[in-house]
N, C-alpha and C positions, 0 to 999 in steps of 0.2 A: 562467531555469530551466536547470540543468545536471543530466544524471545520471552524473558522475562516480565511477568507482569507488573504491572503499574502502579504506585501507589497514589496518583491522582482520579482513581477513578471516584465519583462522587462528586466534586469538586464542581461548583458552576459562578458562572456570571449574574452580572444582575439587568442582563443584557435577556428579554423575549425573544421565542418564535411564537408570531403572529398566527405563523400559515402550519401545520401540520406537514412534516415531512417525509417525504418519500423515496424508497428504490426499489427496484423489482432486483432480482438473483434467479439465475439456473443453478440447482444442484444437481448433482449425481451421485449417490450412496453405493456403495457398495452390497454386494449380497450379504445376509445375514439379519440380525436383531433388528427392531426397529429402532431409529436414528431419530437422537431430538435437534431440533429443529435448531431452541436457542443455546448455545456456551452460556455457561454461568457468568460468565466476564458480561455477553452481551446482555442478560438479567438483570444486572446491577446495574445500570444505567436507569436514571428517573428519570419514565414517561409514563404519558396515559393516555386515553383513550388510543388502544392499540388494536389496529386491524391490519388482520393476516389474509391473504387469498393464497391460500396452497392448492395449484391446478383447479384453478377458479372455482373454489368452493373458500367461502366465507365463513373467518372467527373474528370473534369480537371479546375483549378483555380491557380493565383497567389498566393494565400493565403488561410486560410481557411475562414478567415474574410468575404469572397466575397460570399463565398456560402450561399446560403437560403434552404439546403438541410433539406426537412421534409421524416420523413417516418412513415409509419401506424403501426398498434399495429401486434403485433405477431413477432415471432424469424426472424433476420438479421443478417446474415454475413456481417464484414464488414473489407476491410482492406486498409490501409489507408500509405501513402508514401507521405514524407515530407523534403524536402531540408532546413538543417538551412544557415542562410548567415554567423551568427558566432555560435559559439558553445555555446549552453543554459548554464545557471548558476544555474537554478531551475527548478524544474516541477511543482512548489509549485501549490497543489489545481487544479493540470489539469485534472484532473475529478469528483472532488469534487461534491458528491449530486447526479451524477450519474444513478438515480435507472434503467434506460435501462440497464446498462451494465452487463454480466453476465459473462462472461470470456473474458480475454484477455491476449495475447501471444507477451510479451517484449525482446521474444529471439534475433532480430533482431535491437533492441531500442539501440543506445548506451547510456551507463550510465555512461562513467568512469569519466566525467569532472562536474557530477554535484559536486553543494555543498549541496542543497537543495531537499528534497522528502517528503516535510511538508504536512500535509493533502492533498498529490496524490490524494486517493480514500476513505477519506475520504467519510462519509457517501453514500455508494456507497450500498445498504442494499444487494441486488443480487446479488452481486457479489460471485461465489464460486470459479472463479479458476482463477489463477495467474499463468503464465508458466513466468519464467527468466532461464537465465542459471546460474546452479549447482555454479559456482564458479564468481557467479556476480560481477563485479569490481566495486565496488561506497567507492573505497578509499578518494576520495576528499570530501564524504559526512558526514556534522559535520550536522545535522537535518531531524531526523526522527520520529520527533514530530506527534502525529496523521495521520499516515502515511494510515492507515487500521482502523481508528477508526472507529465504527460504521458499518462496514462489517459484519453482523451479521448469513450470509448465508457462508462465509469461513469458509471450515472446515481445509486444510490444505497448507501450504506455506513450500517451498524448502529454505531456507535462512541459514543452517549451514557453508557453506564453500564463505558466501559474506565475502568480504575482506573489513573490517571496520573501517580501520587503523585512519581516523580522528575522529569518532565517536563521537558526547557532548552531545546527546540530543536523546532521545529516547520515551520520556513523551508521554502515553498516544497511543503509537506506535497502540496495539491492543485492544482497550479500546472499549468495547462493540461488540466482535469478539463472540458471546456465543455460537456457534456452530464451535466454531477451538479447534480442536484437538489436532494438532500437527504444533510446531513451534519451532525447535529447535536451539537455541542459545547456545548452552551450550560450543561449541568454538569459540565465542565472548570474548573479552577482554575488558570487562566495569570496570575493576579496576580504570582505572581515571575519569570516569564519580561520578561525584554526583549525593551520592539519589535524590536530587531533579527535576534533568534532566533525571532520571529513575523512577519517579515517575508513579505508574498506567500504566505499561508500559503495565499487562495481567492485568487490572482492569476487571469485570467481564466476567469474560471468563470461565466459569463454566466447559464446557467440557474438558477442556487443560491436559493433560497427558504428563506427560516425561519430569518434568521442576522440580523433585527432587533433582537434584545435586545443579540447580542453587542455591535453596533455601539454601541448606545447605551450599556454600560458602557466597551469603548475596545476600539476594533478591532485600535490597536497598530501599524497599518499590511497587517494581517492580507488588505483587499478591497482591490478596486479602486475608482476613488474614483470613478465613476460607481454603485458600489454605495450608496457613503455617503451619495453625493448624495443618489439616492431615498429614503434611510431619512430622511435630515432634512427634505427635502421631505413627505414623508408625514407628519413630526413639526408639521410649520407652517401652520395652518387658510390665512396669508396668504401663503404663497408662490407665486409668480405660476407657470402655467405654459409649458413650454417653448414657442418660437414656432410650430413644430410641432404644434402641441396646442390653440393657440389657434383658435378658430372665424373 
């Protein structure tokens, strides 16, 4: 697992947003210095007219570049509105490293014209909840490479009815997730994806339940193969059990 950053950051369409977009975030800082607010990753991103409400007090900025927003240790609401001039191409690594963050609500985000969700939140370790809508539109997105790697505090993500229609890349997607649950793909159409671009996709993710079918049509390389195991052990009325197990 690496969360490596991006080098399509910059990069847009010539595709508009019309409407100004939105999401709210809870953070929780830890004790100590004060904490800024944007990663430099998330800076670099071109927008404007940017408004912040940090526990509903009101900033206003050109950009987010401009602000020097610090805030102290303990839980923050925070939510945040942002005009693009053209329409993004990537979110690649825009919250990468993260560890304030602790939920955050993209219902309001538009997604449909990315290409790119490469190491998003990546290494984001507190992060436990992710709100999108049910039938999230990110058909133009062929990478979702470490997307949620190293989220170690998610236990469960809505993703069965995203519409995934470009899809190539999946590598390492929830790769050090060890406390997710539940993630279900199972109507996903990864048939033209290569194991190699599914590679590691639930790499240790020890918790993960309900991902039986997948295996049985072809993982890909997708689990870990004490994952596998028990799915074909559970498949074999006669397979002996582990020594361990034995009476």
């Amino acid at each position: 697992m690496g969360c490596s950053g991006s080098n399509a950051l910059g990069q847009f369409t010539k595709k508009y947003y019309n409407e100004p977009q939105k999401f709210t975030a809870q953070y929780n800082f830890a004790a100590g210095e004060e904490n800024e607010l944007f990663t430099a990753k998330f800076k670099s991103f071109r927008h404007t007219n940017c408004l912040v409400k940090i526990d509903d007090k009101e900033y206003k900025a050109e950009n987010a570049e401009t602000f020097k927003l610090k805030v102290g240790a303990g839980e923050h609401k925070i939510e945040i509105e942002l005009k693009f001039n053209e329409g993004i191409e990537t979110m690649d690594s825009m919250f990468e490293g993260n560890e304030g963050l602790v939920s955050i609500d993209l219902t309001n985000f538009g997604l449909k014209h990315l290409k790119s969700l490469k190491n998003v939140f990546c290494g984001c370790k507190n992060l436990k909840t992710v709100t999108m809508k049910p039938d999230t539109d990110v058909s133009m997105c062929e990478d979702f490479s470490n997307m949620f790697a190293g989220c170690s505090s998610l236990e469960t993500i809505e993703l069965s009815s995203w519409n995934i229609a470009a899809v190539a890349n999946t590598t390492s997607m929830f790769e050090g997730c060890t406390n997710l649950k539940t993630a279900d793909i199972s109507k996903w159409d990864l048939s033209k994806v290569p194991p190699a671009s599914c590679a590691k996709m639930f790499a240790n993710c020890p918790a993960l339940t309900g991902f039986e079918e997948i295996v049985k049509k072809n993982d890909k390389g997708m689990f870990d193969a004490d994952l596998v195991a028990k799915v074909g052990d559970a498949a074999d009325p006669n397979a002996q059990p582990a020594l361990e197990d034995r009476a």
